[in-house]
Structure formats: C-alpha cells, structure tokens
N, C-alpha and C positions, 0 to 999 in steps of 0.2 A: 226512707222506708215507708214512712206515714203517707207519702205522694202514691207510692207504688198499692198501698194498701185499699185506694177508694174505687179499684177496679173488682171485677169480681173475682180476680184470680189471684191469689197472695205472692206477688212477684219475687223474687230474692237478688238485690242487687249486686252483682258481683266485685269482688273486692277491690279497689281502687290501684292496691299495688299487684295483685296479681292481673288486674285486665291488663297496665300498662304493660308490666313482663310480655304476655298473650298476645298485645297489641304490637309489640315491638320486634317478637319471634317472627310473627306475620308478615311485615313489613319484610324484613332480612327475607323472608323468603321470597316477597314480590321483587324485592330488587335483585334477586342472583337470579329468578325463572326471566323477567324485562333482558336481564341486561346478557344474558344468554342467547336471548329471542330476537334480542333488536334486529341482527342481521335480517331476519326474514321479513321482519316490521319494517324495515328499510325499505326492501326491497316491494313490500305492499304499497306503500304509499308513493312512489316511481309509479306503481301498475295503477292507481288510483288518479292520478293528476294527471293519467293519457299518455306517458312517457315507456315507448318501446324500442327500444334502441337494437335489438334484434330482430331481424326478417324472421317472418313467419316462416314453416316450411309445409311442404302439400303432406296432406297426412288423412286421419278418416276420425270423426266423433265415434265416442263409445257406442254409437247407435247404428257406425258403421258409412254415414253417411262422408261423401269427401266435405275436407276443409280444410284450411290454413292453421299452422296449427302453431299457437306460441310457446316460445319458452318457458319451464313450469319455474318455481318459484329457486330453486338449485340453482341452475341453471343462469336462472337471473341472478342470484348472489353472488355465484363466476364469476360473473362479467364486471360486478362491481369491484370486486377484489383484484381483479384483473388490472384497472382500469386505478383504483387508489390506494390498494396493496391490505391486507390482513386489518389493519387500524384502520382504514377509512370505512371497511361494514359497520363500525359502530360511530359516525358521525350522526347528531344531533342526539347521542346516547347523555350525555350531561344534564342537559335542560330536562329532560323526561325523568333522568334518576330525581333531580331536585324538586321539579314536580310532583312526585310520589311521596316526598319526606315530607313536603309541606302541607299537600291534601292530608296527608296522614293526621300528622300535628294539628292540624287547624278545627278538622271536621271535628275528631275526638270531642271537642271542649266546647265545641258549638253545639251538638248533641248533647252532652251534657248539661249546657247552661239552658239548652230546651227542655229539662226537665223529660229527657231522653237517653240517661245510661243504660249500658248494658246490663243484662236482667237474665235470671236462668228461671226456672219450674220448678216448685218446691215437688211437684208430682211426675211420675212418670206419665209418657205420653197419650196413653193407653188408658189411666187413670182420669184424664181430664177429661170435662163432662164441651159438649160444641160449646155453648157458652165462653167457657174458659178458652179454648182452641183459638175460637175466633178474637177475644179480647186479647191472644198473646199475637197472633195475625198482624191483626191492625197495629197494635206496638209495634212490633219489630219493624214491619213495613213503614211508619211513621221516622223510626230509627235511622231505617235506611235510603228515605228520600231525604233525612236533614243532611245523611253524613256523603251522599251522594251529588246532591245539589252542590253543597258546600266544598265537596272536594275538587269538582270539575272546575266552580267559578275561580276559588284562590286561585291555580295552579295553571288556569286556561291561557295566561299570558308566556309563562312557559310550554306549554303545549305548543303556541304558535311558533316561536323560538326552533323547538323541537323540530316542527314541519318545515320549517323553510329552513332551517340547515339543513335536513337530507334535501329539500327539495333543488340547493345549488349545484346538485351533482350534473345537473342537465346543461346548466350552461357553464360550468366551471368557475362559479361566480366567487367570492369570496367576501359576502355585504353582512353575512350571518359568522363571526367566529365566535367570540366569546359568548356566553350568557348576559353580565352588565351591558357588552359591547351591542349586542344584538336588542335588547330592551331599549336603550338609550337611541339608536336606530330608527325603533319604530317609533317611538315618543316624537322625534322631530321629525319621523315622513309622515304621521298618523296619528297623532294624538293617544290617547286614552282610550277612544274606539278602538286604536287597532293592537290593542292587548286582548281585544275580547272576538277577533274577526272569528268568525264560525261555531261563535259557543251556542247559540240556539240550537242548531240543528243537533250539535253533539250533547245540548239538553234534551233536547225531545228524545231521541234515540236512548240514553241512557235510561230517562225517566221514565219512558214508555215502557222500555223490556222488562224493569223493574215493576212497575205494578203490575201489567198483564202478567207478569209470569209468573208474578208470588199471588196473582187473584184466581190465573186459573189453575195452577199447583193446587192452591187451597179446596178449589169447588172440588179436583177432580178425583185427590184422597179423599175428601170427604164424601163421596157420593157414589164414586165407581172403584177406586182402589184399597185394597184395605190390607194388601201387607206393608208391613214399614217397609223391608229393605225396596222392594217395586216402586213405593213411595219415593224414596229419595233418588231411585234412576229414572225417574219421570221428571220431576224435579228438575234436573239437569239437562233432560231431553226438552224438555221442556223451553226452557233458558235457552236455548240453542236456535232453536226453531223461531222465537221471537226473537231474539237479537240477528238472526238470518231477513228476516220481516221488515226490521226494521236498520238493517245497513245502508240501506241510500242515505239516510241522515248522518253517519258517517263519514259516508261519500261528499257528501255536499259539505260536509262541513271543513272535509281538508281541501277539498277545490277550492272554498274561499277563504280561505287563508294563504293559500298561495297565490290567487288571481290579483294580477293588480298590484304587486309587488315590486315590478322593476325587474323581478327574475327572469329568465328566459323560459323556466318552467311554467308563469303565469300572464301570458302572454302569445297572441296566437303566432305562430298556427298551432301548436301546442295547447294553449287553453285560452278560449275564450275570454274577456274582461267582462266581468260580471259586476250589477249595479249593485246587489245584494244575493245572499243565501236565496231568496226566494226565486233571484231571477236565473241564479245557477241550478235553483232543483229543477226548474219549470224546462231551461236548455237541455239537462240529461237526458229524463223525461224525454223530450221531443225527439233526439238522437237515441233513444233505446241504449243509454249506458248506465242505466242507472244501478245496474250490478257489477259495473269495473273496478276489478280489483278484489272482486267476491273470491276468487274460483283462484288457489296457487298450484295445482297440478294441470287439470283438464280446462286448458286456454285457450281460445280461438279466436281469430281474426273478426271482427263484423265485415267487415267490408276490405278490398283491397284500396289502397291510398298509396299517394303518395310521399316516399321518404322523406323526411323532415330536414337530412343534413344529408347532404352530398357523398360523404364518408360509409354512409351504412349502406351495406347488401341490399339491392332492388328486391324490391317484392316477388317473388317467382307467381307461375302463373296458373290457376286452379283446373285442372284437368278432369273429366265428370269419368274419363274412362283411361 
C-alpha cells in the first residue's frame, strides 16, 4: 500500500484472494467464449494464409457493382465439417486453450512482481480531480502492457502450434498432432527461433491498439465527452477501429508462422516463402492483401486465378451485364 501511496491518488489494492477468485471467473469465461468461437477462428486463419478452396460465384458488392463473390465465413465452416466431420472445427483448439491458462498464470505474477497489481479508486469517477484521472490512466495502462506483453511472449510458442495445426487442413498433413509432439518438432526443424516465428508483428499489433486506444479513449472523455455511459461505448468503438488499423500485423504474423514450414499451406503457390515478417508485410502490401481475412460475410475475389488443385470448381467468368 505505501508503493501505491507516493502517487497522487490513494490507490486501494485489491484483495489478493478475491482478484485471484475474479481472475479465475474471467479466465473460465475466456475459455468457454475461445472455445465456442474456434470454429470460426478456424476458419479465419484458412482465409488469412490465401487458402480458398471454394469457387467464387458471380454476384454484385454492396455498392452494387459486379464481382466474384466468396463464401462468407458459415459457409466456409460447412465445408470444413464437411470435409473432417463436427470435431475437426475445433482442430488446433488444445494448444490455444493451453496458451490462455499460462498467459493467464504467468502475466498475473509478473505484473505483480512489477510492482503493478491490481488497484480500484477509493473515489468515485466524478469525484477525481484530471490529475488523479491521469495518474490512474498511466497505471493501468503500464498494467496492461506488462500483462499484455508478457502474455503473448510465454504462450506465443503455443500460438504457433495452434496455427499450423489448423493450417494442415490444406494439405492433409499430419506433422502437427499433439502439443509436446508438435514443440518438439519445431525444436529440431527450427530451433528456439521457431517458437517465436511471428511474435513481433502480433507485438506491434497488440501493443499498438493498446496504447492508442486507451490514449485516445483518455484525451476524448476528457475533452469532448462527458457522459459516463457515452464514455464507455466510445471506449469500445474505439478499440475496434484501432485494432481494424491495425490487423495487417496479424495478418503478417500468421503468414509467418506458417510460411516455410514444410506445410503445403506455406509454400507456393499457396504462400510465398518468406525471409522474414518484414519481407512478408512488404509482399502483402505489394499484392493489395493486406486486409485478407478482415471481412467474414462480404468477400470478394481480387482477381480471377487459377485453381490451386485440380479437384475444385473452376472459377466461373465475371460478366459486367
């Protein structure tokens, strides 16, 4: 409490056994909303690594205009169920649950031992003078790039785990099964580096939306908004808009983790083999996809190509009338 007190706001640390309770509740709910979702998260990261196994069909943009039009994200999750029955939607579901228990655990205590626990207001919101505002601001924000940073780094070797078990669906591979299995894998193709393949970008991206959005949350109640409840759906409008800004660095970061892998997913013509993250952003970028995988309803072709595998529906042909 004496730490919390050299600030100018009389912080109140909250209780060690009720945050864990709090913290634990929390958890349980991230993992029943994850593991509910996966199928569609599945089926995002297929849209993401350039993997369409469905022929376009001629259709018109919301604006009216003709175009190719892809299957929205339903659609896509059919085809997977189709394809490895009810239980394979939630392939590379494992690795992801396991990486949420241990970001969980790990961060906690690391935030902690920063001399960064959890903290409420002894005042109502209203009552706090900007001073105060901003000294509890910077805290929490401090809070939550330790418990942010630290959750993505532990966990990011399962994250990769995660991506390139869904990512075998494309070639039927079977190189990713177990979690140990899969670890131990990349150890001997990849070192230690390749536990960490794509975590900068999904640094940036995370780290980014996080401050811009609790900086300009903060300026924009403070200076143009001034009811609470408006406050806190800007807040989240807010949050939305920057992590839209900033999804290519998600982008890029599951491409490299599955380029270069031995996968069929990561390997052209499918995906380019890329030297690094930076030479995968700079390829999107060049090709105009740096928003693949944005968009699970209203989906469109860029260009007509040719079919990947001999097996799928040709591309039908774009007709302007």
């Amino acid at each position: 409490m004496s730490q919390a007190n050299t600030t100018p706001t009389a912080y109140h640390i909250i209780d060690d056994e009720a945050q864990q309770v709090n913290d634990w509740i929390k958890l349980g709910l991230r993992i029943g909303v994850a593991s509910a979702l996966h199928p569609f998260e599945y089926a995002k990261v297929l849209m993401q690594i350039g993997f369409e196994p469905i022929a376009p069909v001629p259709g018109r943009t919301i604006f009216g205009r003709p175009a190719l039009v892809l299957p929205n994200i339903f659609t896509y999750t059919g085809y997977i169920k189709n394809i490895d029955g009810f239980t394979g939607l939630f392939r590379g579901l494992s690795p992801k649950l396991a990486g949420m228990i241990l970001s969980s655990c790990v961060s906690e205590k690391v935030a902690d031992r920063c001399g960064l626990a959890a903290v409420e207001l002894p005042k109502k919101d209203e009552e706090l003078s900007d001073e105060e505002r901003y000294t509890f601001m910077v805290r929490q924000l401090s809070r939550d790039i330790v418990l942010h940073t630290t959750g993505i780094v532990v966990s990011h070797p399962l994250h990769v785990v995660s991506i390139r078990m869904m990512a075998q669906f494309v070639g039927k591979e079977v190189k990713y099964k177990s979690i140990f299995g899969s670890l131990l894998t990349i150890w001997r193709e990849e070192g230690i580096l390749g536990f960490f393949s794509g975590l900068f970008p999904r640094l940036i991206a995370d780290l980014a939306c996080l401050i811009l959005a609790t900086s300009t949350t903060y300026l924009v109640n403070k200076h143009i908004i001034a009811e609470k409840e408006h406050q806190v759906y800007f807040g989240s409008f807010n949050t939305f808009i920057w992590a839209g800004i900033l999804y290519p660095f998600h982008l890029v970061s599951t491409c490299t983790i599955v380029s270069g892998t031995g996968l069929a997913a990561g390997r052209p013509p499918i995906m380019p083999l890329y030297n690094n993250w930076v030479h995968c952003y700079k390829n999107l970028k060049r090709e105009g996809d740096m928003k693949r995988g944005s968009s699970v309803f209203f989906r469109y072709a860029k260009k007509v190509q040719k079919p990947i595998y001999d097996s799928r529906a040709p591309y039908p042909t774009l007709k302007l009338y």
